[in-house]
N, C-alpha and C positions, 0 to 999 in steps of 0.2 A: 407519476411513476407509481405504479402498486408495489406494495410495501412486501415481503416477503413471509408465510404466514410459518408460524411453527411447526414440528410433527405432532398427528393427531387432536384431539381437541383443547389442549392447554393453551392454543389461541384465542379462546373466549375469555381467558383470564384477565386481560386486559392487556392496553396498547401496546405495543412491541418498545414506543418512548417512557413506559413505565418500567417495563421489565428489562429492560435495559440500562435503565440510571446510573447501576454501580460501575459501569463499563464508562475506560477513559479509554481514547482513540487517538493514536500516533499516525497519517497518513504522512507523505510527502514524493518525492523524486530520491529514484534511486541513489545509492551512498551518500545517504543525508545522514545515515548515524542511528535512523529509526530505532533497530534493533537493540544496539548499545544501551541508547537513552530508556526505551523500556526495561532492562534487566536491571539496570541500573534503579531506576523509580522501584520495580518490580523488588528488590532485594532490601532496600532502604524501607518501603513501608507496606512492604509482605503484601504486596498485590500479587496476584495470580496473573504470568505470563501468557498472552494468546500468540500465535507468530502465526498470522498468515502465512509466510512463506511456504512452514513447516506441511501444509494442510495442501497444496497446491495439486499433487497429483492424486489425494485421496478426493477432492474437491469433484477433479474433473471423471475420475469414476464415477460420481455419486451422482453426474450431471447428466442427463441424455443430452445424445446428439443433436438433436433439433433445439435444443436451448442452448449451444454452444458452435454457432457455425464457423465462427471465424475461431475456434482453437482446432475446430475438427482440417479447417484447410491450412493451418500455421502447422499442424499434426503432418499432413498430407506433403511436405515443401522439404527440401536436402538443405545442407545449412545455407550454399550457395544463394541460394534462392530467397532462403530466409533474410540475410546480412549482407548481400554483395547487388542480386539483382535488382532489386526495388529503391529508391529513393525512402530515405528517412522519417520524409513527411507520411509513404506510403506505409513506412514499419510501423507507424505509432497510431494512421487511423486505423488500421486493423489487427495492432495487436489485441488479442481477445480479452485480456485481463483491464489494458486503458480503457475497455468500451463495455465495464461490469459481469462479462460472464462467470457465472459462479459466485456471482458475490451471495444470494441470499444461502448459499452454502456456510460462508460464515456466519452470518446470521442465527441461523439454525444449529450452529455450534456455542455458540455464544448463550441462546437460548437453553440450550443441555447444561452445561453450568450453574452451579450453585449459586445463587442472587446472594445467598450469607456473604459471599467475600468481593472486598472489590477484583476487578481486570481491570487490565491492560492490555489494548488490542492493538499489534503493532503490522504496520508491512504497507507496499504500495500499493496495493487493491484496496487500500479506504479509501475512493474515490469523494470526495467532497459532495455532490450530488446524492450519492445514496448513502451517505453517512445522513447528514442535515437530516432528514425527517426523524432519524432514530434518537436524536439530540435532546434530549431534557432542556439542556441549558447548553448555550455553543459554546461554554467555559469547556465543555467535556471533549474537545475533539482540539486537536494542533496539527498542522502541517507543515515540514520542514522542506524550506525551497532551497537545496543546496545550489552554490555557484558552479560554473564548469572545472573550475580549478580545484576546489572542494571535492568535486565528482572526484576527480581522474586521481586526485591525491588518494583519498578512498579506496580505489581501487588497487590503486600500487598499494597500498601499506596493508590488503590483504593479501596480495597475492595473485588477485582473480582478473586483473586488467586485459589478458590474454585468453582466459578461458571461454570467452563461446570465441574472438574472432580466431582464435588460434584454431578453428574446426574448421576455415575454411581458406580456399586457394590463392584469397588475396588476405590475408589477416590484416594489415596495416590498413586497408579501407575501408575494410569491415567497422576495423576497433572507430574510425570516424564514422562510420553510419551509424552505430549503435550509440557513440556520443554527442553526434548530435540529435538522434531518436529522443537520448534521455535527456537532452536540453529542452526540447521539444515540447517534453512531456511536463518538465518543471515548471514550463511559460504556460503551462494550459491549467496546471493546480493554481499557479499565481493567478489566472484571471477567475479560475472555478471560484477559490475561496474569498477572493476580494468581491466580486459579484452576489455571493450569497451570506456575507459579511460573514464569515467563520476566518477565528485565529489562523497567521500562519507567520514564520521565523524565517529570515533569509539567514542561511548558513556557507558563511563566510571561513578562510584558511584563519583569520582573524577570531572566530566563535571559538572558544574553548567549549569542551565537553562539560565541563563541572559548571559551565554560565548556563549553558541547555539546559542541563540539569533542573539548575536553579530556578530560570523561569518558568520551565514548564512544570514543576514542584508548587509555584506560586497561583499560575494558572487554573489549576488542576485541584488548588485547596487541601493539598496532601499533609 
């Protein structure tokens, strides 16, 4: 995989695994807590919060189309068609973000950043795969494999459990497409990060927040 290069020539300054050092990487399956446990880390020892999230549709302006085919035809699709007509397996090989589009967007944000302070980079586009090369040391990256129980509690106790399948005609088999989507996607970081021996946390109803904390505090050499 070619590495993502920086804007203009500050590329030559050296490896993207050097200038990236002070960056610690939260990836996982969605309602694992990621968020949380970064602000959390982030507020305790005054690390600088990244949220992938937050950056999602500046990301995909920034992107041309031809680098982004499968958002531009997820773009193109009614929610129906997004959550109802496709099987699960089909949501997850071509959701655009499980298959790196726009990742070296973050990248290049991360690189704008001042190297003086550490980050914390949180959200589900740390794909395991193009994380690894940016890795100084794999102590610097964690992934949390929440359980399906874990998931679906998460969502209820925000609020958002109903919010995309509620946009469509059948919500109740939607909300099952999309959870099992995101089950889907959790068994594919377990084999990603086991395969390329990087950290990762099975996140149990049993995990408390303040244990997450703790390990990944330990980890991370904070």
């Amino acid at each position: 995989m070619t590495q993502p290069e920086a804007h203009g020539d500050s590329r030559d300054s050296g490896s993207l695994t050097s200038r990236l050092r002070h960056v610690y990487w939260i990836g996982g399956g969605s309602g694992a807590g990621k968020s949380t446990i970064a602000k959390r880390l982030a507020n305790k020892y005054d690390l600088q919060l990244y949220s992938t999230d937050e950056k999602i549709r500046e990301h995909g302006l920034r992107t041309p189309p031809e680098e982004r085919p499968f958002a531009c035809a997820f773009n193109e699709m009614d929610m129906d068609d997004r959550w109802l007509n496709r099987s699960p397996e089909i949501m997850l090989n071509t959701f655009h973000f499980f298959r790196g589009e726009c990742f070296d967007r973050i990248v290049e944000d991360l690189l704008e950043l001042s190297p003086d302070s550490r980050i914390v980079a949180e959200g589900f586009r740390l794909l395991p795969d193009r994380v690894k090369p940016l890795l100084e040391l794999s102590k610097q990256g964690i992934w949390l494999l929440p359980t399906p129980e874990f998931r679906r509690a998460a969502f209820e106790s925000r609020g958002t459990l109903w919010t995309i399948a509620g946009k469509t005609s059948n919500p109740e088999r939607a909300l099952q497409n999309l959870l099992v989507r995101d089950g889907l996607f959790t068994e594919r970081l377990r084999e990603e990060t086991r395969r390329a021996g990087l950290p990762a946390i099975e996140v149990d109803p049993s995990v408390t927040e303040d244990a997450l904390v703790e390990r990944i505090t330990k980890q991370f050499g904070l």
